[in-house]
C-alpha positions in Angstrom: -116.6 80.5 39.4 -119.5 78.7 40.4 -120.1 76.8 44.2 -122.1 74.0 44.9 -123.0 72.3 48.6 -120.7 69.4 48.9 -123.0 66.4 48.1 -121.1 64.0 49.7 -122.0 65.9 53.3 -124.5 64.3 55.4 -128.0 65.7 55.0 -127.9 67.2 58.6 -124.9 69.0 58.0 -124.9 70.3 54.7 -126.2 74.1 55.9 -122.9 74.2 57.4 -120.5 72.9 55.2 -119.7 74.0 51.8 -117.2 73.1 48.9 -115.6 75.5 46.5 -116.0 73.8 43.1 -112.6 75.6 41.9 -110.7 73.9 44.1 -113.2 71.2 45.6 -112.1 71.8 49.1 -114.9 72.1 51.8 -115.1 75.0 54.7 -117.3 75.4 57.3 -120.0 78.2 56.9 -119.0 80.5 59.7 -115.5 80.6 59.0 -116.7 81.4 55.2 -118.8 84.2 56.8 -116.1 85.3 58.7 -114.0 85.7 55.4 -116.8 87.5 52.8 -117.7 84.0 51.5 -114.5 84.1 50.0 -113.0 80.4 49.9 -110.4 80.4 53.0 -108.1 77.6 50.3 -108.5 78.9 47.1 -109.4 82.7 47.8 -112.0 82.4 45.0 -115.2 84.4 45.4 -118.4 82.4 46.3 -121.4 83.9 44.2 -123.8 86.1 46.9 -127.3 85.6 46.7 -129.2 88.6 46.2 -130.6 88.6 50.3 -126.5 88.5 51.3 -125.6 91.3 48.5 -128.0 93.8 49.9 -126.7 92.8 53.8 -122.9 93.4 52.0 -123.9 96.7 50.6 -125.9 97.7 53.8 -122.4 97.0 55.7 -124.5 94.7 58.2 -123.3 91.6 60.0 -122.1 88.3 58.0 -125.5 86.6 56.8 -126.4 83.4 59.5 -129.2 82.2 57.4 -129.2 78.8 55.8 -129.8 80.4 52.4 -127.1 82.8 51.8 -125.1 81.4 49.2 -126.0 81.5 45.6 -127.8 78.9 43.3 -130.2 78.2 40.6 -133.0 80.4 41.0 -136.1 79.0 42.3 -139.2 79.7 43.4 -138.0 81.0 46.8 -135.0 82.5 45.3 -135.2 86.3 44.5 -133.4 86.6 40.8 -133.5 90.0 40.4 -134.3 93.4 42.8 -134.9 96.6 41.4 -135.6 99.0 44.3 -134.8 102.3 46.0 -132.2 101.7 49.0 -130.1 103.6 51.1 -126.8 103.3 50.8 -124.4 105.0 53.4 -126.8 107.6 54.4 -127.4 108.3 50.8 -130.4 106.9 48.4 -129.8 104.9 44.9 -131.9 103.3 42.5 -130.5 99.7 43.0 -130.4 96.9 40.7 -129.3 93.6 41.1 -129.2 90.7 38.9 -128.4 86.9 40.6 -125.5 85.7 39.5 -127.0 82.3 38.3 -129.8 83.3 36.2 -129.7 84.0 32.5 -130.7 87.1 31.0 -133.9 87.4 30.3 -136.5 90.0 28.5 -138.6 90.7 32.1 -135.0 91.7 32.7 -134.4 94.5 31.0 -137.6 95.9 31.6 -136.8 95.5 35.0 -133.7 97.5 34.7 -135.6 100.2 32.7 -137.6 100.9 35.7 -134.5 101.2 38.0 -133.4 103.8 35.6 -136.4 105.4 35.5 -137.0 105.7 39.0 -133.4 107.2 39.2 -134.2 109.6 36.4 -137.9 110.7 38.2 -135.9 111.3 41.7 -132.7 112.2 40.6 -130.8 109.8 42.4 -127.6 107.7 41.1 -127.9 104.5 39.7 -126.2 101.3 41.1 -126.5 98.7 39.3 -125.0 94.8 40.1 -124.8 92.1 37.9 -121.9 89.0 37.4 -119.0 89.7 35.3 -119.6 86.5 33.4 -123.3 85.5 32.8 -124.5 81.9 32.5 -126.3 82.5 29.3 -128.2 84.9 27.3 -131.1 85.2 25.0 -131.3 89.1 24.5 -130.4 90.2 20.9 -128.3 93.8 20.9 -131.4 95.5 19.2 -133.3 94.3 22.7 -130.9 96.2 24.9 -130.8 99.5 22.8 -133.6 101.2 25.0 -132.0 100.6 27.5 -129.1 102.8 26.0 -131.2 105.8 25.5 -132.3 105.7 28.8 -129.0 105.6 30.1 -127.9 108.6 28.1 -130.7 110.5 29.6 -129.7 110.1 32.7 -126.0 111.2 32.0 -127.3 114.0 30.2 -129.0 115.0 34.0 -125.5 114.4 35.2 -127.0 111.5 37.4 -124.2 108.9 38.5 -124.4 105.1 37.5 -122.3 103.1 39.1 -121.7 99.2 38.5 -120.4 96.7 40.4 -119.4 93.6 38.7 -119.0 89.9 40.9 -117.6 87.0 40.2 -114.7 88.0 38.5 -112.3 85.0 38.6 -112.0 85.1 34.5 -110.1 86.6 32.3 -112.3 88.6 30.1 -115.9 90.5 30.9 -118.5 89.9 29.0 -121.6 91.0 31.7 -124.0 91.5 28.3 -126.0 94.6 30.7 -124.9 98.0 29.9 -122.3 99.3 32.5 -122.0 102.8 34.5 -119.7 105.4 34.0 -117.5 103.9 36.9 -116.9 100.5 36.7 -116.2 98.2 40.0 -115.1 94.7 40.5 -114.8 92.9 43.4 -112.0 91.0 44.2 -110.9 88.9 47.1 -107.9 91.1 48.1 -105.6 93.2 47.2 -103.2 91.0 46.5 -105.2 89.8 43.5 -104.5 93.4 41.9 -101.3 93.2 40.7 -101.9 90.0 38.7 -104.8 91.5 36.8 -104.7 91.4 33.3 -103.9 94.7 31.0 -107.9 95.4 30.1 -108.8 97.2 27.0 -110.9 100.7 27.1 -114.1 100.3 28.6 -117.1 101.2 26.8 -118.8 103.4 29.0 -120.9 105.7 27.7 -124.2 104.6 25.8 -123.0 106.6 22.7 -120.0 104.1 22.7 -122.1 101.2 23.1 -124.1 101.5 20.4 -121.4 99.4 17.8 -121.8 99.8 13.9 -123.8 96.4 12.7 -120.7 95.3 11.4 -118.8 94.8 14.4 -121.3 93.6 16.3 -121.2 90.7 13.6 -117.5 89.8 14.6 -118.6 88.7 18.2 -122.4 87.6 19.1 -121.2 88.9 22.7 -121.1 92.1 24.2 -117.6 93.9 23.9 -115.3 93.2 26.5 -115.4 96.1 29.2 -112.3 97.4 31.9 -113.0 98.3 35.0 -111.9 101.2 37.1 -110.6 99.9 39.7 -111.1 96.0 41.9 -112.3 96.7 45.4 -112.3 93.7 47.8 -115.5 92.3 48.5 -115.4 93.5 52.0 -114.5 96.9 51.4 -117.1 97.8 49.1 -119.4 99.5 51.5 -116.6 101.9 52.3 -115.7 102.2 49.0 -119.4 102.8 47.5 -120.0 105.3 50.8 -116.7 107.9 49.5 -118.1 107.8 46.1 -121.6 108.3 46.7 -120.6 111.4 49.5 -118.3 112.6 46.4 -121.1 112.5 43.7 -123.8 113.8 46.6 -121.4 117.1 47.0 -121.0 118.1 43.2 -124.7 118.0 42.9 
């Protein structure tokens, strides 16, 4: 799902009131705060920038800044963040993706160096990225590398965790390798029991890496599963129990 400022709001006004585009109904920005920027109406998930994913993940207070919802890149829009975070009292190798830019070539070798800098101080992965990109221009044989690096770091027993977003759609097709634990926000609970019947994730880089003739069926990456759909407010707690659980079988 993709949200847009209402254009029809005065200029004045329109940091603080924004329109869902599934369902086109406007809602004032601090009750959207209030509710994850989750549309109060519709309970679709607005897209996070990349400033308001890191406050999510940090567990801080609902973003107040004028610039907290996602759009097309620009020059004052951060499109991707590769860097070494703590999380929950415990370091990662983060990497996030905005939700509104294509995939790109400086991409991947961005994410290379987020799993390399796991791999040189032994920290999990997290990587975050949509569930349904707006386009891509990578070629399979591009994201390969990127593969082997992967496998490196599972064979160090070194956790990579992935968090997809924006996952109002049916099928996954995030074209960026996934972790060995898959997560997808979701806007509650209740949205759970309606989910689809996914297939078996393709998890490990081994299983990735498709024979050339069934990567000729479908130009897109194979659909993925997930492990489990965490609302988007709960993912700090969620992330925390499974970092403390990977920290104490180290």
């Amino acid at each position: 799902m993709e949200t847009t400022r209402n254009a029809e709001i005065a200029e004045e006004s329109i940091g603080l009131w924004h329109k869902c585009t599934y369902c086109n109904e406007v809602s004032f920005r601090g009750e959207l705060e209030r509710n994850g920027f989750i549309c109060p109406k519709c309970k679709e998930l607005f897209p996070l920038s990349i400033e308001n994913r890191l406050k999510l993940l940090m567990d801080e207070n609902a973003p107040d800044t004028a610039d907290g919802f996602s759009g097309e890149p620009t020059e004052s829009t951060i499109d991707i963040l590769a860097t070494e975070e703590d999380i929950a009292g415990y370091t990662v190798s983060l990497f996030i993706l905005h939700p509104d830019s294509p995939l790109l070539q400086q991409h991947l070798q961005v994410f290379s160096e987020a799993i390399g800098r796991a791999l040189k101080e032994s920290i999990p992965l997290l990587s975050i990225f949509t569930a349904s990109p707006v386009e891509s221009q990578i070629s399979f044989s591009e994201i390969v590398p990127l593969f082997l690096q992967l496998e490196e770091l599972a064979e160090k027993s070194l956790p990579h965790l992935t968090i997809l977003t924006e996952t109002s759609i049916g099928q996954f097709a995030p074209y960026l390798p996934v972790g060995e634990i898959v997560i997808a926000e979701c806007a509650s609970r209740l949205e759970n029991a309606s989910r689809f019947q996914p297939q078996p994730a393709l998890h490990a880089p081994e299983e990735q890496l498709l024979p050339e003739k069934n990567r000729e069926l479908n130009s897109r990456t194979p659909d993925i599963s997930v492990d489990c759909y965490i609302p988007r407010l709960e993912l700090p707690t969620v992330l925390a129990r499974l970092l403390k659980f990977f920290a104490t079988i180290d």
